[in-house]
C-alpha positions in Angstrom: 0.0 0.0 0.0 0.9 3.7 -0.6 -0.8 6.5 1.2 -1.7 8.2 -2.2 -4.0 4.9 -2.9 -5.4 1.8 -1.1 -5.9 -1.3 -2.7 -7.1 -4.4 -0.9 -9.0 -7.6 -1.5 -12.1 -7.6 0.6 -13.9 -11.4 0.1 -15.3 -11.1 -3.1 -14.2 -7.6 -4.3 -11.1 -5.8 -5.1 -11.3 -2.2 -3.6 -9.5 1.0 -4.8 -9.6 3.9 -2.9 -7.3 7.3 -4.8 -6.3 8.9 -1.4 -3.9 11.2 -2.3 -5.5 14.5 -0.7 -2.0 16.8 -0.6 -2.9 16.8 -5.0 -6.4 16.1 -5.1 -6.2 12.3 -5.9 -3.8 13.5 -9.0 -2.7 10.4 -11.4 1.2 9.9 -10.5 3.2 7.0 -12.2 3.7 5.2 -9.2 -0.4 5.0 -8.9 -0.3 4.0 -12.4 1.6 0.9 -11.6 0.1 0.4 -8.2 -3.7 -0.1 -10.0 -1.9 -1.9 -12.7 -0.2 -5.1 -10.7 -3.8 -4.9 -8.9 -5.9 -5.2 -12.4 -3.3 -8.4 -13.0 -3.8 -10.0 -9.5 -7.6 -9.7 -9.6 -8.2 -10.8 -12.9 -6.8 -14.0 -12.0 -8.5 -14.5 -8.6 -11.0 -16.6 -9.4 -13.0 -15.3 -5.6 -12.7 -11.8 -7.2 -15.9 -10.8 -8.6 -16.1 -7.4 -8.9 -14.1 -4.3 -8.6 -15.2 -0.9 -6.9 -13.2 2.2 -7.0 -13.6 5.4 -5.4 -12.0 8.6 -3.4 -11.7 8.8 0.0 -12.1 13.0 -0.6 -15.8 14.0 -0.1 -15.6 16.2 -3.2 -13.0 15.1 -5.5 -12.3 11.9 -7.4 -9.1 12.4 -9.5 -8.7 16.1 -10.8 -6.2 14.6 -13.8 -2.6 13.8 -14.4 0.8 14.3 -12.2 1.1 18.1 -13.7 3.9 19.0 -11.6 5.1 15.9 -12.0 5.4 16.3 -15.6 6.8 19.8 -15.5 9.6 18.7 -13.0 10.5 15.7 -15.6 10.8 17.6 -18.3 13.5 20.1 -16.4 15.4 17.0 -15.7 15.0 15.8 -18.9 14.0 12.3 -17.1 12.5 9.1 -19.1 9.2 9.6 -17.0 8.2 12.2 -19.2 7.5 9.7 -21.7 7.2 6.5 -19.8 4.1 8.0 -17.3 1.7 8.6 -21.0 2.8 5.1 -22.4 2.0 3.3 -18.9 -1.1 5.0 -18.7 -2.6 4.2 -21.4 -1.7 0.9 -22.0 -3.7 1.1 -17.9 -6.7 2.6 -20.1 -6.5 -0.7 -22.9 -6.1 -3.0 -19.7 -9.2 -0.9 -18.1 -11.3 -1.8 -21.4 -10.8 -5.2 -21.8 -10.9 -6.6 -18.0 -13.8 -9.0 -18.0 -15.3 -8.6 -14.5 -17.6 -6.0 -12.9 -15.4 -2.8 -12.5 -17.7 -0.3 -10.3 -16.8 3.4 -10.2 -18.6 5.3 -7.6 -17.6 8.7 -8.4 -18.9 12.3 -6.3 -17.0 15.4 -7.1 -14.4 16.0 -9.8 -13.4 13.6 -12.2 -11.3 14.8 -15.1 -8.4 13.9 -18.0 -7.2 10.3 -15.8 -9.6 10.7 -13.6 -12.3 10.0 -17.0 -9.6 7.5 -18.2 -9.7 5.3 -14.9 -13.6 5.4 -14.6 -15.2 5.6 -18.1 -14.1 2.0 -19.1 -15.4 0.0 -16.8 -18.6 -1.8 -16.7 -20.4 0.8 -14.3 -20.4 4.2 -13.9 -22.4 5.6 -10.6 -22.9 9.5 -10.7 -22.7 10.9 -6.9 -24.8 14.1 -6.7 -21.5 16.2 -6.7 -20.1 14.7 -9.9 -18.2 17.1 -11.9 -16.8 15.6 -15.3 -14.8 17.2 -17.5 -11.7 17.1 -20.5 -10.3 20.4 -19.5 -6.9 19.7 -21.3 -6.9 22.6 -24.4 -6.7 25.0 -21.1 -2.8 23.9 -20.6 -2.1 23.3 -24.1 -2.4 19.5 -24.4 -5.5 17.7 -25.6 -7.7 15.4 -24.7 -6.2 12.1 -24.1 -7.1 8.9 -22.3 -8.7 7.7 -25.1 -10.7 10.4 -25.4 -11.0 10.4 -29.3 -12.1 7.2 -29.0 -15.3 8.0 -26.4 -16.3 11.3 -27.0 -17.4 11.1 -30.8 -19.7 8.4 -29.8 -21.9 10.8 -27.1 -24.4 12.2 -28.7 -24.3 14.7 -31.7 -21.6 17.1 -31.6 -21.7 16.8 -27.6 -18.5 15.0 -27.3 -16.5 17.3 -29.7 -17.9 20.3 -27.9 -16.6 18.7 -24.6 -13.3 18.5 -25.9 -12.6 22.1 -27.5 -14.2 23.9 -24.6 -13.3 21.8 -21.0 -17.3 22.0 -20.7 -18.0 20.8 -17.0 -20.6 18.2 -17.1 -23.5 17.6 -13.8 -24.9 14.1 -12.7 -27.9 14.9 -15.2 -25.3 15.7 -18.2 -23.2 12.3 -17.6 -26.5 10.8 -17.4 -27.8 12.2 -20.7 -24.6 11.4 -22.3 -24.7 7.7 -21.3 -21.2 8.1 -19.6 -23.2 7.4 -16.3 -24.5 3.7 -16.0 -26.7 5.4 -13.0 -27.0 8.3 -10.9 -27.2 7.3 -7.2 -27.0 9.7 -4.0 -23.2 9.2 -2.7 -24.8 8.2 1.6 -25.1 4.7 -0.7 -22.1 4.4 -1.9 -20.7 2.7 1.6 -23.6 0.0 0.8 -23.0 -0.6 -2.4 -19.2 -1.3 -1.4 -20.2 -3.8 1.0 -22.5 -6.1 -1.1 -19.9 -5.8 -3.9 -17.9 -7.2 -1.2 -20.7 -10.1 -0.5 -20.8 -11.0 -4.2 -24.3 -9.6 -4.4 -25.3 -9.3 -8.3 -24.2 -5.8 -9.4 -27.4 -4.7 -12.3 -29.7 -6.1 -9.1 -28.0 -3.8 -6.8 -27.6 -0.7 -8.2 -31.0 -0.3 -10.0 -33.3 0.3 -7.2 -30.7 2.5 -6.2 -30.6 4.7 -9.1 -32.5 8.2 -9.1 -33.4 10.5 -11.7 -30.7 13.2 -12.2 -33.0 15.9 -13.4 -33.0 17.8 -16.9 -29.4 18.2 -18.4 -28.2 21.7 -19.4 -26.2 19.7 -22.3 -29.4 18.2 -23.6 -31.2 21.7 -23.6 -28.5 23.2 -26.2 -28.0 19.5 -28.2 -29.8 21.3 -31.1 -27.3 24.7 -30.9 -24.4 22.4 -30.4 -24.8 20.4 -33.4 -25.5 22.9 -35.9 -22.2 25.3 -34.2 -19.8 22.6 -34.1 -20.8 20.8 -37.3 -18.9 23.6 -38.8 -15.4 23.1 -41.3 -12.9 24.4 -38.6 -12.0 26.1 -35.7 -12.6 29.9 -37.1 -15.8 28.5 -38.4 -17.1 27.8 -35.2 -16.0 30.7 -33.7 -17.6 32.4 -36.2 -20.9 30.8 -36.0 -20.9 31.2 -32.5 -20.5 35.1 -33.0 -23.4 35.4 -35.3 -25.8 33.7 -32.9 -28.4 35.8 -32.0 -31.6 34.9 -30.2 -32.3 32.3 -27.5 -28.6 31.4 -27.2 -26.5 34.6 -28.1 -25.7 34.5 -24.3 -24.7 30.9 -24.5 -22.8 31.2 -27.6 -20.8 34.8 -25.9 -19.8 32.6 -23.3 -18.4 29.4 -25.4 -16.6 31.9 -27.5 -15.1 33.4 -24.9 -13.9 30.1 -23.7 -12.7 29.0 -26.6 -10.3 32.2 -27.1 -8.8 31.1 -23.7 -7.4 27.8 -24.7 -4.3 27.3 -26.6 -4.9 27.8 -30.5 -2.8 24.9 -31.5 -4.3 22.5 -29.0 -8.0 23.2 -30.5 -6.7 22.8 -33.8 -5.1 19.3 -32.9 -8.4 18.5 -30.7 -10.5 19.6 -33.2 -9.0 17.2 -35.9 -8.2 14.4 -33.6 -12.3 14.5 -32.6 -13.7 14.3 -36.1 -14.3 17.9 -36.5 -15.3 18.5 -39.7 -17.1 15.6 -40.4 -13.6 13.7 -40.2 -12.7 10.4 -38.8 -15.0 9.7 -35.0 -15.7 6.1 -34.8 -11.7 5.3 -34.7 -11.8 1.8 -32.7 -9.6 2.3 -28.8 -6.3 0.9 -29.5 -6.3 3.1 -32.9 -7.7 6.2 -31.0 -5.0 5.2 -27.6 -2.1 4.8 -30.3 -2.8 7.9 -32.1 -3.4 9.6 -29.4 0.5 8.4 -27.9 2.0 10.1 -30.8 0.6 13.2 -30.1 1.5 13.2 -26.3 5.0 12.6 -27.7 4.8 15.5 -29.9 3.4 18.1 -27.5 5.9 16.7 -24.7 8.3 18.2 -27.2 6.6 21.7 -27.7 6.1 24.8 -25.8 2.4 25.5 -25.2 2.0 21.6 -22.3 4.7 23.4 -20.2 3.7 27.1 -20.8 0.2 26.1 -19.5 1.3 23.9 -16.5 3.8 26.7 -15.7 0.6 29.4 -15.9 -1.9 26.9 -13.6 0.3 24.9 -11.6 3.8 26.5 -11.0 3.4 30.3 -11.1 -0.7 30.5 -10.6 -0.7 33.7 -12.8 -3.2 32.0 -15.4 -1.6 34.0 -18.2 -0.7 31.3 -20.5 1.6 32.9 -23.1 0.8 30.4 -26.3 3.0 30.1 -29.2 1.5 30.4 -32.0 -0.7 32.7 -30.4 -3.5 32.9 -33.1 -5.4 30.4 -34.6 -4.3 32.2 -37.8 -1.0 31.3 -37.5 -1.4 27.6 -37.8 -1.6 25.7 -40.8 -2.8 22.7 -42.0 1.2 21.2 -42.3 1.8 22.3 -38.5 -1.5 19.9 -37.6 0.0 17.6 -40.0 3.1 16.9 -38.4 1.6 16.3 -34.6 -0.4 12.8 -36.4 2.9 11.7 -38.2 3.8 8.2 -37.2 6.8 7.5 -34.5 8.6 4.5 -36.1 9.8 2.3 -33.7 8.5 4.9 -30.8 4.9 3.6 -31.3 2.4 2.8 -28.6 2.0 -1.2 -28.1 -0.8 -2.6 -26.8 -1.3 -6.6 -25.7 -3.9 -8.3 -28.0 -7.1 -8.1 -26.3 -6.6 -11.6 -25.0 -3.2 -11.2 -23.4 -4.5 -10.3 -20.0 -6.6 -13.7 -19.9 -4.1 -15.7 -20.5 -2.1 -14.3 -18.0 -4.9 -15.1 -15.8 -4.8 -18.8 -16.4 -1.5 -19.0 -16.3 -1.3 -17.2 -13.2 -3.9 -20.1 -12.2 -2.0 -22.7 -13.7 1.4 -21.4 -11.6 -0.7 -21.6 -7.9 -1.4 -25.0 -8.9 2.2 -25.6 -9.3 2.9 -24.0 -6.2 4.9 -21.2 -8.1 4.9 -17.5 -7.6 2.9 -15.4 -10.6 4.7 -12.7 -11.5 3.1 -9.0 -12.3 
């Protein structure tokens, strides 16, 4: 055990608990690798059936990635830089195809890894204080985590709109979207920890729990945010969203406004890697999760990630200096290059079987009276 997470077998369920309060339950590499020898132990438990994580913070469940981390690494020019976005999301391809219940019982903030840890499992439980979000065009990155792989699928133009803007989705909006399997009040989440722990069937469980979320702010505007962001590029939507009169010229102010704040070449980047454009959205996960590796790679190696970490995290002025500094400025080459392949630098991910077979051999070695490795 660390103190920045718990992880214990409890009878039938393997428990997770992000307790890492001094950085709001951040994603550091060591937690990373911590979840990931757990994901390889339980799968081949055979008295494990279900998996429940949550915070032990009332009002945040993971607020992102190790920034500081990240920053510090990159002054040291250390291998984390690279290693901590390669381990992670080969944790997000694990995540997807590990075939028991995974229960995420989430109240408060969940954003960039804290999405990637929770949005792949089996079930999704919205606390009343849920607050979901891809903020990641604010520091000059993009949304990762295989985030070009889930948010085309929500609906419409939601998911696009989501990514450009860091929009911060309610238990009604995750609901809506169908990111939330169900929406249950968080005094419930200690009982729905301990019959996971009893084995007690998870759908059974968690429906007469489930309560309506309410109307979703997202699904009032669907009909704006399709017809804005169903525009060619960037500068087209901007400029759509400055002609807007009517009932949403206040709406359409505001996501402008946001918008100008990000970094230009991150939008541009997000923008193409989300299908903008009526380009590629239904990429399958390990095509979005290795595309999306070559342009961690890239922006590791440009100025806007650490400008904006610097601006948010180091300094606190919030004054992001971007370079380019206009979307103007950017051209369709500059996008070009961050999607260019890596040669033998490429993401690899285990076939989707791997981790099965590591559970019966795993078995196979207990038998044998061996030690499985992780």
């Amino acid at each position: 055990m660390s103190e920045d997470i718990r992880l214990e077998k409890n009878y039938r369920a393997g428990l997770i608990t992000l307790s890492r309060r001094d950085a709001l339950n951040a994603l550091s590499l060591d937690m990373i690798r911590k979840r990931e020898a757990a994901l390889r132990s339980w799968i081949a438990d055979p008295d494990i059936y279900a998996v429940v994580q949550e915070s032990a913070l009332d009002d945040i469940f993971c607020v992102g990635g190790d920034l500081r981390a990240i920053y510090d690494w990159k002054q040291q020019s250390a291998p984390e830089l690279i290693t901590v976005f390669r381990e992670e999301y080969r944790h997000n391809w694990h995540l997807d195809k590990f075939n028991k219940p995974t229960v995420s019982l989430v109240n408060g903030t969940a954003m960039g890894s804290g999405v990637g840890m929770t949005i792949y499992g089996t079930h999704f439980v919205a606390g009343e204080k849920i607050r979901f979000a891809m903020p990641e065009t604010a520091i000059g990155l993009f949304p990762d985590v295989g985030a070009s792989y889930f948010l085309p699928r929500l609906p419409g133009k939601t998911g696009l709109y989501m990514g450009l803007t860091g929009y911060v989705a309610d238990a009604a909006d995750v609901y809506f979207l169908g990111i939330a399997s169900h929406c249950v009040p968080s005094r419930y989440f200690g009982d729905i920890r301990a019959a996971l722990i009893e084995a007690e069937p998870v759908d059974l469980l968690l429906e007469p729990l489930h309560r309506d979320p309410g109307s979703s702010p997202l699904a009032k505007h669907l009909d704006v945010i399709n017809r804005v962001f169903s525009a060619p590029s960037v500068e087209d939507v901007l400029d759509a969203l400055d002609r807007e009169t009517g009932t949403f010229a206040e709406w359409a102010r505001e996501t402008a406004r946001t918008l100008r704040q990000k970094a230009p070449m991150s939008l541009k980047v997000t923008f193409r890697l989300l299908g903008g454009g009526d380009g590629n959205s239904q990429r399958p996960l390990r095509d979005a999760l290795g595309t999306e590796f070559r342009l961690a790679c890239r922006f590791l190696e440009s100025h806007d990630l650490f400008e904006g970490i610097r601006a948010l995290i180091i300094d606190k002025d919030k004054t992001p200096k971007w370079r380019p500094d206009r979307l103007a400025d950017i051209t369709d080459e500059m996008v070009d290059r961050y999607f260019e392949p890596l040669g033998d630098g490429e993401l690899e991910l285990a076939d989707e079987y791997d981790l099965s077979r590591a559970a019966a051999q795993a078995r196979s070695m207990r038998r044998d009276g061996e030690s499985p490795s992780s």
